[in-house]
C-alpha positions as CSV (number, residue, x, y, z in Angstrom):
1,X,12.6,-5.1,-22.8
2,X,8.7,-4.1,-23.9
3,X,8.8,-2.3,-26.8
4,X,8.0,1.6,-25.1
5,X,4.7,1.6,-25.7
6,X,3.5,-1.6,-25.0
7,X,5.0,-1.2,-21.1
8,X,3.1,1.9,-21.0
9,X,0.0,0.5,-21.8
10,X,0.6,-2.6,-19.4
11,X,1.5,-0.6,-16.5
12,X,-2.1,1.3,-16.9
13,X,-3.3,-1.9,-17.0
14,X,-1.3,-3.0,-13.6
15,X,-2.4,0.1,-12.1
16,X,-6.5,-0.5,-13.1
17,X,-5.7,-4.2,-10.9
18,X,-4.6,-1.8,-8.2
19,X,-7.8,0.4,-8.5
20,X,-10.3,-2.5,-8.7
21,X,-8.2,-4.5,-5.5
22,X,-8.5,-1.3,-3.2
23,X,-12.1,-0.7,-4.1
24,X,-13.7,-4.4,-4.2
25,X,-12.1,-4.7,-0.8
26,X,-13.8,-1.1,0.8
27,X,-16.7,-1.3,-0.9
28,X,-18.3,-2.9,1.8
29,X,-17.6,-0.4,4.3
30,X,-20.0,2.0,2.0
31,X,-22.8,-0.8,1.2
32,X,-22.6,-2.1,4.5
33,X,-26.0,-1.4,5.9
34,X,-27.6,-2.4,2.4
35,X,-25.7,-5.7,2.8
36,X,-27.0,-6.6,6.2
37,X,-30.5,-5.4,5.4
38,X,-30.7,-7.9,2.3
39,X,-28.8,-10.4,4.1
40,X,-30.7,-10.2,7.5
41,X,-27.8,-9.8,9.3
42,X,-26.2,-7.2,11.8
43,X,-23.8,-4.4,10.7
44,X,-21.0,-6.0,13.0
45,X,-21.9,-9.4,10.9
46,X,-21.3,-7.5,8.3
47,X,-18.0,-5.9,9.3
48,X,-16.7,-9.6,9.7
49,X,-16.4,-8.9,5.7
50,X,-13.4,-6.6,6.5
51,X,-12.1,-8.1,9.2
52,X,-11.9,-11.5,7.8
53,X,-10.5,-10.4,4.6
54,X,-7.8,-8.2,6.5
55,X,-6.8,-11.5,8.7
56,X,-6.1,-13.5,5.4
57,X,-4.2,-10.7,3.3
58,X,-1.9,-10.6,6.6
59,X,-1.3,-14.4,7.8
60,X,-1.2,-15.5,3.6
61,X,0.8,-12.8,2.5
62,X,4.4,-14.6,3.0
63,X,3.0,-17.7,2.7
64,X,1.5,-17.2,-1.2
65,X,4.9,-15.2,-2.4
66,X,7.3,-17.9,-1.4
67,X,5.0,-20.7,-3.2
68,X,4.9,-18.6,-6.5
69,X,8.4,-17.4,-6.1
70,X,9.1,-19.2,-9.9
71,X,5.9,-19.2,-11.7
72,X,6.2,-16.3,-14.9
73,X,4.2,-12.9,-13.8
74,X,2.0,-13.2,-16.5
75,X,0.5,-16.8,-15.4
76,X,0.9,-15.3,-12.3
77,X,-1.0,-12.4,-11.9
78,X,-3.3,-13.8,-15.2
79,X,-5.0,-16.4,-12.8
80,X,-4.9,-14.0,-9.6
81,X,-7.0,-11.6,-11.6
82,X,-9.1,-14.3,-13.0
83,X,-9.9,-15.9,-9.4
84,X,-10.4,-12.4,-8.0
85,X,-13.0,-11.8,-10.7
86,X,-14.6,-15.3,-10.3
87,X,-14.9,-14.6,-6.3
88,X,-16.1,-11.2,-6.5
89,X,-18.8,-13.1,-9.3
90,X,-19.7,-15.5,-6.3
91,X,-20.0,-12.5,-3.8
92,X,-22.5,-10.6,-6.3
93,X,-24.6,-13.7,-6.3
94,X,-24.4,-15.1,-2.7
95,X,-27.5,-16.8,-1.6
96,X,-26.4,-16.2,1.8
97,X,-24.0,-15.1,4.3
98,X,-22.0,-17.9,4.3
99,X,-21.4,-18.7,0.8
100,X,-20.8,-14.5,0.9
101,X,-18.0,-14.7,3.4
102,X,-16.0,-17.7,1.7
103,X,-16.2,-15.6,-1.3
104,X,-14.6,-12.6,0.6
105,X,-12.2,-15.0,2.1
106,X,-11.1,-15.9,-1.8
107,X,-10.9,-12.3,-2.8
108,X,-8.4,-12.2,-0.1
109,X,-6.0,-14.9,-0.9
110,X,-5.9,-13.1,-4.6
111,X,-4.7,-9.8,-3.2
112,X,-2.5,-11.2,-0.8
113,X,-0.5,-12.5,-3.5
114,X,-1.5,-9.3,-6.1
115,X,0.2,-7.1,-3.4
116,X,3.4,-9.2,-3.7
117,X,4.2,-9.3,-6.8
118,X,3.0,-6.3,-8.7
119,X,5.4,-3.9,-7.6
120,X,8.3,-6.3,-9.3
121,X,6.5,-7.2,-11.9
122,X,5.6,-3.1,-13.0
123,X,8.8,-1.9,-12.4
124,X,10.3,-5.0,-14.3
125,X,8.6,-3.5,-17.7
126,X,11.0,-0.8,-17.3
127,X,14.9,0.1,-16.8
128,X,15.9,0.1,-13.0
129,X,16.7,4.2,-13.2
130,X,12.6,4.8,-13.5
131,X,11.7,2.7,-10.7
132,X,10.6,5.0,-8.5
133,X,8.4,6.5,-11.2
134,X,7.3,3.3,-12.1
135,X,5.8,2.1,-8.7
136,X,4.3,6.1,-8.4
137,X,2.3,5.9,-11.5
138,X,1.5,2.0,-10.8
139,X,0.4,3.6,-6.9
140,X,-2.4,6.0,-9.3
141,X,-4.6,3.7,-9.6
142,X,-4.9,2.8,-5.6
143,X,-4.9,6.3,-4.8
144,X,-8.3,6.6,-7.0
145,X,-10.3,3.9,-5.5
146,X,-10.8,6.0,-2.4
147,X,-12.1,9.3,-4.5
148,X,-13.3,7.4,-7.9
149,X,-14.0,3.5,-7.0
150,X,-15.8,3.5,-3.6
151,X,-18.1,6.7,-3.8
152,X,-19.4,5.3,-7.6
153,X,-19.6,1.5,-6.0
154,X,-21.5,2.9,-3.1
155,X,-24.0,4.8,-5.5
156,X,-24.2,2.1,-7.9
157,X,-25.1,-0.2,-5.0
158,X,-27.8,2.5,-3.7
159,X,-29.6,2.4,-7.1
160,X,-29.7,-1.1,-8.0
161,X,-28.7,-3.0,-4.9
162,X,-25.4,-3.9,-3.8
163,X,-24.8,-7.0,-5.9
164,X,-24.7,-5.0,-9.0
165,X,-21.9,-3.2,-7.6
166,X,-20.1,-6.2,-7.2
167,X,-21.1,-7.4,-10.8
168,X,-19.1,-4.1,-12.0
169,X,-16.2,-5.0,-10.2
170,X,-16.1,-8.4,-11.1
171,X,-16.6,-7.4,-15.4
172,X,-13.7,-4.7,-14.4
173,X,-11.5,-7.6,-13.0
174,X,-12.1,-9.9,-16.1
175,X,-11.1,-7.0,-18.8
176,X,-8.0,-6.4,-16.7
177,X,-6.8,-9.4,-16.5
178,X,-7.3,-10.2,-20.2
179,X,-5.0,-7.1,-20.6
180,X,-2.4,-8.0,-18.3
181,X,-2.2,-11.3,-20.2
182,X,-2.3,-10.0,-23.4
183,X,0.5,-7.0,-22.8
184,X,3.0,-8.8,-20.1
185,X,6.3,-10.7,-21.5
186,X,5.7,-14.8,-21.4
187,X,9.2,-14.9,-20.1
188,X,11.4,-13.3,-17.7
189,X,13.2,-10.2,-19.4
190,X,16.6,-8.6,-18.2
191,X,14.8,-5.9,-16.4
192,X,12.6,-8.3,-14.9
193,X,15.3,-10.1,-13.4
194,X,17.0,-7.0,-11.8
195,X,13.2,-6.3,-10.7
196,X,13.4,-9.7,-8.9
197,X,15.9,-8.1,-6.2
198,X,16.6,-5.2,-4.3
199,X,18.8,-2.4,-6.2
200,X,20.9,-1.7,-2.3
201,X,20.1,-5.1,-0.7
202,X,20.2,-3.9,2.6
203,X,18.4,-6.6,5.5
204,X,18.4,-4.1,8.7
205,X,17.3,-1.2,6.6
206,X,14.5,-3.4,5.3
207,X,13.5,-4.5,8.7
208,X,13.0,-1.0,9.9
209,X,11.2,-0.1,7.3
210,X,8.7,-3.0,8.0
211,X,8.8,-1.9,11.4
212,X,8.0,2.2,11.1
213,X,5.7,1.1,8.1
214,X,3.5,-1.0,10.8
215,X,3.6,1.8,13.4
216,X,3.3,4.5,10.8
217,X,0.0,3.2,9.4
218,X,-1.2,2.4,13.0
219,X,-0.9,6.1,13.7
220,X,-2.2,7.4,10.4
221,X,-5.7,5.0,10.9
222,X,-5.9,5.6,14.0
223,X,-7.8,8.6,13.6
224,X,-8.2,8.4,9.7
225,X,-10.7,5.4,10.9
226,X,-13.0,7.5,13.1
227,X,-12.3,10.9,10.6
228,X,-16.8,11.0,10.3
229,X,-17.4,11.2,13.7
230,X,-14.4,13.8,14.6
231,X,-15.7,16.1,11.7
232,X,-19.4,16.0,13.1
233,X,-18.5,16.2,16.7
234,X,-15.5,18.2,17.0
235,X,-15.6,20.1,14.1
236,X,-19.0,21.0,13.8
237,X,-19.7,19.5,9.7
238,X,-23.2,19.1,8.6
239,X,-23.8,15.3,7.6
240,X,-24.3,16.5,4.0
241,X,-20.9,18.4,3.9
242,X,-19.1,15.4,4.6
243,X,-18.9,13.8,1.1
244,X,-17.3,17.3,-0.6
245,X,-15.2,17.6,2.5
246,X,-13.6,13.4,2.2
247,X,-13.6,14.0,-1.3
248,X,-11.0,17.3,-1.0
249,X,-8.8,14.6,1.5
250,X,-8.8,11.8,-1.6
251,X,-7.6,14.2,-4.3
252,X,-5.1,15.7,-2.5
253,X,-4.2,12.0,-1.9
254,X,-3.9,11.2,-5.6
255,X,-1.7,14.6,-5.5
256,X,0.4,13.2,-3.1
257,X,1.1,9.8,-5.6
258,X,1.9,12.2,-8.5
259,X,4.3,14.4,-6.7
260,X,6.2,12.0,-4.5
261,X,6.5,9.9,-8.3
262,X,9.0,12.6,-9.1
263,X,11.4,11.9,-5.9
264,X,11.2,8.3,-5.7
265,X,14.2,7.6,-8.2
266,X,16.9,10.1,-6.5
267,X,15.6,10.6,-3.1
268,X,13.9,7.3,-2.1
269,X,14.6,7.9,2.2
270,X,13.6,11.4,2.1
271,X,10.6,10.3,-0.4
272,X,9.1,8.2,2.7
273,X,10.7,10.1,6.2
274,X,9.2,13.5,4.4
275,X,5.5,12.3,4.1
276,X,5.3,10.1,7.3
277,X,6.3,13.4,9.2
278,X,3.7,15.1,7.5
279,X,1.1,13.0,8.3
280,X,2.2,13.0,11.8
281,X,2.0,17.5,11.6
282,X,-1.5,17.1,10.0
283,X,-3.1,15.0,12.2
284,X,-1.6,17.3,15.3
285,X,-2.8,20.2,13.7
286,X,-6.4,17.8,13.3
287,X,-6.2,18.1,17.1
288,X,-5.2,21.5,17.7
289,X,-7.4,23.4,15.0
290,X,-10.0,21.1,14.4
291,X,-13.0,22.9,15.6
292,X,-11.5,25.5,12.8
293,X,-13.3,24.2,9.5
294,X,-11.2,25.8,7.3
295,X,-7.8,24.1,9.5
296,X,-9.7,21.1,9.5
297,X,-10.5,21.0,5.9
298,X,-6.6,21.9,5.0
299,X,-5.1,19.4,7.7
300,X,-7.4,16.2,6.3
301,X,-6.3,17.5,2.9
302,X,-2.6,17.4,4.7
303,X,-3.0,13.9,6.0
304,X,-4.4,12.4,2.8
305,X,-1.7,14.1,0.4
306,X,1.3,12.7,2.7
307,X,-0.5,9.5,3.4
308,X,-0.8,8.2,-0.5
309,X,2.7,9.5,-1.2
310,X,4.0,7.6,2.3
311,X,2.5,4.2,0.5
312,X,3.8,4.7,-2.7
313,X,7.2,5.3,-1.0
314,X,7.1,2.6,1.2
315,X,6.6,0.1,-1.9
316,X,9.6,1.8,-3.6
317,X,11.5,1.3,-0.7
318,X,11.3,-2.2,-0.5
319,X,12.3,-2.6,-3.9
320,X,15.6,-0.9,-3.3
321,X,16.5,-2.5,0.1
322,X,14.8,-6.2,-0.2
323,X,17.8,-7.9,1.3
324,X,16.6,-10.8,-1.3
325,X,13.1,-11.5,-3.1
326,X,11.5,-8.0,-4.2
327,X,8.2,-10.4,-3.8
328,X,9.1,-11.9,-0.6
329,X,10.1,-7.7,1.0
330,X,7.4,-6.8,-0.8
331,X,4.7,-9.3,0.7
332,X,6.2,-8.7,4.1
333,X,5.8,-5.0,4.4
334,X,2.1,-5.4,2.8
335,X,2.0,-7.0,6.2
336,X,3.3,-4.8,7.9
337,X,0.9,-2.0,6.4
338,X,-2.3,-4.0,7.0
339,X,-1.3,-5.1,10.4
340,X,-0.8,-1.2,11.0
341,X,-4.5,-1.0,9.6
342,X,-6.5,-3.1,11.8
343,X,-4.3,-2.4,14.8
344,X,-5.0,1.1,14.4
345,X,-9.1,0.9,13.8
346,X,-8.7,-1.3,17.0
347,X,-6.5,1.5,19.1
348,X,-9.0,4.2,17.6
349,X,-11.7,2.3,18.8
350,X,-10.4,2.0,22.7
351,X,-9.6,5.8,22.7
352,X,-12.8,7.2,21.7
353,X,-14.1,5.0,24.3
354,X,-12.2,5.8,27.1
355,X,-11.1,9.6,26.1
356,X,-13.8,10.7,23.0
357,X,-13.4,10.9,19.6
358,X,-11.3,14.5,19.6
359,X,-8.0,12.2,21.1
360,X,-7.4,10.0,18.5
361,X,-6.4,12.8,16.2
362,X,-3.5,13.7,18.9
363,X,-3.2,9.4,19.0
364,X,-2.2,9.2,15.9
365,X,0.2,12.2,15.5
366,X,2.0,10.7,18.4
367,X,2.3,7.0,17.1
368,X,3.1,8.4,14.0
369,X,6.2,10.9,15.2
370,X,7.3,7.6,17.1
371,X,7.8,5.3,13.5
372,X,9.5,9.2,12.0
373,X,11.7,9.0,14.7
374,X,12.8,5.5,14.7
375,X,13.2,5.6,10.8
376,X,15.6,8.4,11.1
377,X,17.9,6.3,13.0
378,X,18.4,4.2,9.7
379,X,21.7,5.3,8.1
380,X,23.5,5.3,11.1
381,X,21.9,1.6,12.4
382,X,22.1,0.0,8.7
383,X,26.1,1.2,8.5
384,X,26.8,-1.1,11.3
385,X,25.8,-4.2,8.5
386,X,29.7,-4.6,7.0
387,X,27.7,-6.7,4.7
388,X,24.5,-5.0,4.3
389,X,25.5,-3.0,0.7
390,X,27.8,-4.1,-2.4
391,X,29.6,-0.9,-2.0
392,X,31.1,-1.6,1.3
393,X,34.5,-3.3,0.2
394,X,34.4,0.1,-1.7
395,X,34.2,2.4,0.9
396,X,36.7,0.7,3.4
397,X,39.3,0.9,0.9
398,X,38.8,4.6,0.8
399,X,39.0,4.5,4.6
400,X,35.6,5.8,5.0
401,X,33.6,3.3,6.7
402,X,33.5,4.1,10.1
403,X,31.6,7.4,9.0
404,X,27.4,7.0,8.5
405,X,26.2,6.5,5.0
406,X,24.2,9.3,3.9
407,X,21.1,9.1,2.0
408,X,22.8,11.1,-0.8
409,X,25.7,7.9,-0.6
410,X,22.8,5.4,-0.2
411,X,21.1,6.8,-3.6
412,X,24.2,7.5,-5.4
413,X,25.4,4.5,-4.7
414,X,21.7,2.5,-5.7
415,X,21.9,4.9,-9.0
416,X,25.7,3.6,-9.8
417,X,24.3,0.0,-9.5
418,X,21.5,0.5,-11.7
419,X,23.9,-1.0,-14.7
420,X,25.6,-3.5,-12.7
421,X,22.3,-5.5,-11.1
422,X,23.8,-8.7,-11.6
423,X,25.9,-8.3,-8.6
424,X,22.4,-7.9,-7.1
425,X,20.9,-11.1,-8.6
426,X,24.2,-13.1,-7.1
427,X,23.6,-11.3,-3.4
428,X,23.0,-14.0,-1.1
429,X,19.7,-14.4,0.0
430,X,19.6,-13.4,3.5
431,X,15.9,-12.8,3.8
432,X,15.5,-15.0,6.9
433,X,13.0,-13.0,9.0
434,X,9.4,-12.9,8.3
435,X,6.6,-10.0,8.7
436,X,2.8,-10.5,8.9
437,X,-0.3,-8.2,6.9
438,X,-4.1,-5.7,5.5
439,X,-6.1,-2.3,4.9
């Protein structure tokens, strides 16, 4: 293993990547009408950017972790950053809009196969009982990009022009990556290996989860997409209130990262039911008290607290139930939370058109409550797998295993394997269904 504090120091740097990914791919939404003026182009031209970039993170996603499945993390994720920072160098100095959106395209592919393989590759710098902490403190770093990363970009781009914006990411992504390179192991370590696959292989519980991850998300964006014009219209918020009032929801969402990091390890099911219900409760309380500032104020603060801890979750989760490649799991629920992404802009879309921008608040609470209650069917619908956890043989012989595992069974039994991974490295790969992905 790392010596201590040489992990430490590359999982800030791990986490930095995670900041400059989130923000290099929203910047755009907050530059976009400096973009299309410079470029001559319209705003929907210009919201191709994101659309385009989404399409490849989801269709590559699978695709990119299986080819790299062997290469060491450190060449790895060494040339991802350094092809990251050479296309966001190209979109800085686009001559045009084509040359712009092949660069995009690029930036894509890189976190496509970023979003794969970091999780593994952070929590394999440590020993498998901090894994949850691991991926929450990793998780910091994309929880700043909305309140840090994108407001700076989008001023930095209003003083001196959009490109230098993207010049700042790009230097950002070059000093990462010489960090990552400099700080990760050349070859695979013990704990890297047990990283490599899930700690309670489990293949129905993994499905679910890709399954209430994709719905969940398509609730939470739903209205998270069209939160500007709910808090003008609805609400009643002065356009120059806005920015202190989105800046209280992305603190509370670097709150939620921080507290949910200190559940993950001993309650990893309750870690992610507990915040996807609570974005569900904020965003019905959006609808019944938002033309309340002060309720709107507290149930956006709500939404974005549960909504960082519910990601941070949702990667922890796939690390302990990959039913085989941590990178593989790991690339397919990124999938499944950018598919939730731009089918839930799309949904929120149709609603305001059809019903007005106060519905999709009550949209959302409602998809939302639908993933909750299909992920609380897990224990019992994963305890029908005889060969779904290494502790079944176990708990036939004691003549208990025609009652439903518990989540306290489930994590005692994950935390009783945490020494004995190796049965884990031997489980046969049974990762034989595919997801598709992103935000």
């Amino acid at each position: 293993m790392l010596e201590h504090r040489r992990a430490n120091l590359a999982l800030a740097a791990l986490s930095i990547s995670t900041f400059t990914f989130v923000t290099t791919e929203v910047l755009p939404v907050g530059l976009l009408t400096l973009m299309a003026d410079d470029l001559h182009r319209s705003r929907s031209q210009v919201g191709l950017l994101m659309t385009g970039y989404a399409a490849v993170v989801v269709l590559m996603s699978m695709p990119l972790a299986r080819l790299t499945q062997r290469v060491p993390r450190r060449l790895l994720l060494g040339v991802t950053l350094g092809v990251f920072s050479a296309a966001t160098l190209v979109t800085a100095l686009a001559p045009g809009y084509g040359v712009l959106l092949g660069a995009r395209l690029v930036v894509g592919l890189t976190q496509a196969l970023f979003w794969s393989v970091v999780g593994s590759t952070a929590t394999g710098l440590f020993p498998p009982s901090q894994r949850g902490r691991t991926v929450a403190r990793m998780s910091m770093g994309a929880a700043l990009a909305p309140v840090l990363g994108v407001p700076i970009g989008t001023w930095l781009g209003q003083q001196a022009g959009w490109r230098f914006a993207f010049l700042v990411m790009a230097a950002i992504g070059v000093a990462t990556c010489a960090v990552v390179v400099t700080l990760l192991p050349g070859r695979r370590t013990p704990q890297s290996e047990t990283a490599s696959r899930g700690g309670a292989p489990n293949a129905r519980r993994y499905l679910l989860l890709v399954l209430c991850t994709a719905i969940g998300v398509t609730g939470a964006v739903t209205a998270q997409t069209y939160v500007t014009p709910y808090l003008l219209d609805v609400t009643g918020f002065a356009p120059a209130t806005l920015g202190p009032v989105l800046l209280v929801t992305g603190t509370a969402g670097f709150l939620g990262t921080v507290v949910v990091g200190r559940f993950l390890d001993r309650y990893p099911w309750l870690a992610l039911v507990t915040p996807m219900a609570l974005v569900a409760v904020a965003l019905l309380a959006l609808y019944s008290l938002g033309t309340l500032k002060p309720a709107a104020i507290a149930a956006l603060a709500l939404g974005g607290f549960a909504f960082s801890a519910m990601a941070a979750a949702v990667q922890n989760r796939t690390l302990q139930v990959a039913p085989g490649s941590t990178d593989l799991a790991s690339a397919g629920t990124g999938s499944a939370f950018n598919v939730g992404i731009a089918t839930g802009s799309f949904l929120g879309g149709l609603i305001i058109d059809r019903m007005g921008v106060h519905a999709v608040a009550l949209a959302g609470a409602l998809i939302t409550a639908a993933a909750v209650a299909l992920l609380l069917t897990e224990p019992r619908l994963a305890r029908a797998d005889p060969e779904s956890h290494p502790d079944t043989g176990a708990r036939q012989h004691l003549g208990t295993a025609s009652e439903p595992a518990t989540e306290a069974e489930v994590d005692a039994d994950a935390g009783a394997n945490a020494s004995a991974d190796a049965g884990a490295q031997s489980h046969t790969d049974t990762y034989g269904h595919r997801a598709a992905r992103r935000r």
